[in-house]
N, C-alpha and C positions, 0 to 999 in steps of 0.2 A: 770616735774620739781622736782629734789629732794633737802632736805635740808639737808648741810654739815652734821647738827646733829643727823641725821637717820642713822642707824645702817643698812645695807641692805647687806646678803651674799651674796659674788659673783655670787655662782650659781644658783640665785634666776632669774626666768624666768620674764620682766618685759616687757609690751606692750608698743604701743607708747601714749603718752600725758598723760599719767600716772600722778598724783601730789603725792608727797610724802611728808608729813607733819612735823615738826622735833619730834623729841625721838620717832618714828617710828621704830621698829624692825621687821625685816624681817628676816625669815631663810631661808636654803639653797634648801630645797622642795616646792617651791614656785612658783606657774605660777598666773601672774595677767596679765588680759586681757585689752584692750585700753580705755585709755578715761576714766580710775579708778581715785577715790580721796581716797587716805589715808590719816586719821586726824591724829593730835599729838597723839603720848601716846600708839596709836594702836600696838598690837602683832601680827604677821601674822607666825603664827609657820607650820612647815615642814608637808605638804601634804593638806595645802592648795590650792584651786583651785577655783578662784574670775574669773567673766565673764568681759564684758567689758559695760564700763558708771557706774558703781556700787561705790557705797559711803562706807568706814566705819570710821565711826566717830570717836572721839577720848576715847580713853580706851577702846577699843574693842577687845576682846583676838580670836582670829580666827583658828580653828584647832590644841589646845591645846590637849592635849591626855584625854582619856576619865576618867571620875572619876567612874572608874569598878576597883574591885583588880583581874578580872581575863585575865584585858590587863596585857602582855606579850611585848609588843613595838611589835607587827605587825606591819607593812608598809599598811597604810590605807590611806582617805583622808576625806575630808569638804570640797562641793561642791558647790558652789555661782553661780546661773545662772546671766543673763546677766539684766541690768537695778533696780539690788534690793538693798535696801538702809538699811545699819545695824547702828542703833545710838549706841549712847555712851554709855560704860561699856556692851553690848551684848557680850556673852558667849558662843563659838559654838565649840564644842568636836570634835574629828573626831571619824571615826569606829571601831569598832571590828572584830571579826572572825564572826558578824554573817552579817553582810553588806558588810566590810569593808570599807564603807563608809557612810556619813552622808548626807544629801544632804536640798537643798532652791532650789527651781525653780528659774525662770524669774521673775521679777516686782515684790515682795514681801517689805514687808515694817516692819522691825523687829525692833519695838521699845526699849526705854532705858533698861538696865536692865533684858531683855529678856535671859534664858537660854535654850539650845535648846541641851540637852545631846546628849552620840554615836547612832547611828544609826536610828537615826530620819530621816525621812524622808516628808518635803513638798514641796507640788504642785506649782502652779504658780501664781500670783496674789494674793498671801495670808496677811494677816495682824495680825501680834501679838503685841498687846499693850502692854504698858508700863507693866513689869517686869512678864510678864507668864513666868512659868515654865515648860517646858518638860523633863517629864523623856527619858530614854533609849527607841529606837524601838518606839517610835510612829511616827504614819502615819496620815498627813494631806492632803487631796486630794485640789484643785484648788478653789481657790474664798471664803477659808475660812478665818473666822474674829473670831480670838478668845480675850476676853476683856481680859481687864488688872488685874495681881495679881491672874489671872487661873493658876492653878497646873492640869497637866496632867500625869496620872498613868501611867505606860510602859505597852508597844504592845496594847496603847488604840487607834483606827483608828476614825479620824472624817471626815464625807464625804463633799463632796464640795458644793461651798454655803450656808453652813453652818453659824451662829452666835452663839457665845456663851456668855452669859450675863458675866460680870467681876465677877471677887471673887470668882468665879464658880471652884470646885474640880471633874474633871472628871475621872472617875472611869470604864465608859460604855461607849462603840464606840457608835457614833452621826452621824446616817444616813445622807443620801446625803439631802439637802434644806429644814432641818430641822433649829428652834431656839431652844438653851438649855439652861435650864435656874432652880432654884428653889435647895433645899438640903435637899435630895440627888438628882444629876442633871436629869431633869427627859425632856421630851417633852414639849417644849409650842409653838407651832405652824409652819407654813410654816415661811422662811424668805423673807415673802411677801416682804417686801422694798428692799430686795437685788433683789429680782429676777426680780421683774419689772426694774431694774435698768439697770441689764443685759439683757432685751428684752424678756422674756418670758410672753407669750399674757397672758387673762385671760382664755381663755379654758385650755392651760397647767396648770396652777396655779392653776385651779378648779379638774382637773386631778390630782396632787399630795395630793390634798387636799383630795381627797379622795383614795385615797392608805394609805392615813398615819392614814382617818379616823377607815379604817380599819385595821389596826394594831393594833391601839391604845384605839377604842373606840366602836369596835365590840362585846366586850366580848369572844373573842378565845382565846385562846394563839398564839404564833409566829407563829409557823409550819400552825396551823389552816388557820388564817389569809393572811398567802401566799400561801397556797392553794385557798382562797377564789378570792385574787386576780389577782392572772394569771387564773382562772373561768369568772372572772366578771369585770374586766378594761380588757381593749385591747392591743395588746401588743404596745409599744412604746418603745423606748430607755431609755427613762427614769422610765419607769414601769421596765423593765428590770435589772437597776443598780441598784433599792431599792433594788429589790427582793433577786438579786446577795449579797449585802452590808449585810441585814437581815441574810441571810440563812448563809454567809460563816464568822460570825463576831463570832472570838475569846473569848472576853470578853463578850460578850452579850450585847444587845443593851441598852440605857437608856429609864426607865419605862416612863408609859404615868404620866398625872396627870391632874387632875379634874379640872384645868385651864386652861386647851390648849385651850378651845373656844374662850378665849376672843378678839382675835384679830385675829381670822381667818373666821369671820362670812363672811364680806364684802371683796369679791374681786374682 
């Protein structure tokens, strides 16, 4: 269903059962997939690419060009996987020459406010509360929950099942089923409640618990410490992705802090 008062270019790619909200602008590089709802007010500018069943609420600017003065107008895009719901006034750039694209997984849930710059990239199942910011180039891996009013620094990677406490200024890539939290943002423990959540036993949970003990609270440095651990935990998949995350992170990871015990005594 479209309404008269939407603006939608011809050669805008549109699925079926699509709802189209009025003062809705659509341009001409546009594929929206089926069973979309577009709200009033919303901009869907040229190299957007929205999945199908997916929300965007009203005032949502979607694949605007990126705010870099060394885009050129490349032919890039903004990626919306299928089932994710972007509220109102959400801000989502598309790429540069170094993605050329920007991309949302599946089932993501990108609250009011939310700015998500070029070449950002997250996972699936993610949630970004009410008004985070993302700079350029970051990377969010699956199942992470960053709170509301977080500023994230460019090419900072946070790994999956992850939590980051609101107000939080990330600066240091945030290993895989870590909680972040404190200023400057440092370690405060597993995200025991997410991970039980997602079915991970208490043997796994007492296994990461200690990979990150020893990271964090062995007394080594980094290098040490994963050496110590591919020695002394066994390998696992998930022993593996820390190590991988630790050893190949750009920015450097976020320090421990002398609070991380308190909620990870009992699990």
């Amino acid at each position: 269903m479209t309404q008269p008062l939407a603006h939608i270019h011809p050669n805008a790619k549109i699925g079926k059962n699509v709802t189209i909200e009025p003062f809705v602008t659509i341009q001409g590089d546009v594929i929206i997939g089926d069973n979309t709802w577009i709200g009033p007010n919303a901009v869907i500018c040229d190299g957007a690419r929205i999945g199908n069943n997916c929300q965007i609420h009203a005032g949502a600017v979607i694949s605007n060009i990126p705010q870099d003065l060394k885009f050129k107008g490349e032919i890039t895009t903004a990626e919306i996987g299928d089932n994710t719901i972007i509220r109102e006034f959400v801000t989502i750039n598309r790429g540069t020459t170094d993605k050329y694209k920007t991309v949302i997984g599946a089932n993501c849930l990108i609250m009011a406010y939310v700015h998500v710059a070029h070449d950002c990239v997250i996972g699936n199942n993610c949630i970004l509360v009410n008004s985070v910011q993302l700079a350029g180039h970051v990377e969010i891996d699956d199942f992470a929950i960053i709170g509301g009013t977080s500023a994230v620094l460019q090419f900072v990677r946070i790994g999956k099942h992850t939590m980051i406490a609101g107000g939080s200024l990330v600066r240091k890539d945030v290993p895989h089923y870590t909680r972040a939290a404190h200023e400057p943002i440092a370690y405060s423990g597993l995200n025991i409640i997410g991970l039980r959540r997602r079915g991970f036993n208490a043997e796994k949970i007492a296994e990461l618990q200690e990979i990150y003990r020893l990271i964090y609270m062995n007394g080594q440095n980094t290098s040490e410490a994963l050496k110590t651990i591919e020695a002394q935990v066994p390998a696992s998949e998930e022993r593996d992705e820390i190590v991988e995350f630790v050893r190949n992170s750009k920015k450097g990871i976020m320090r421990g802090s002398n609070k991380t015990l308190t909620d990870d005594i009992n699990i």
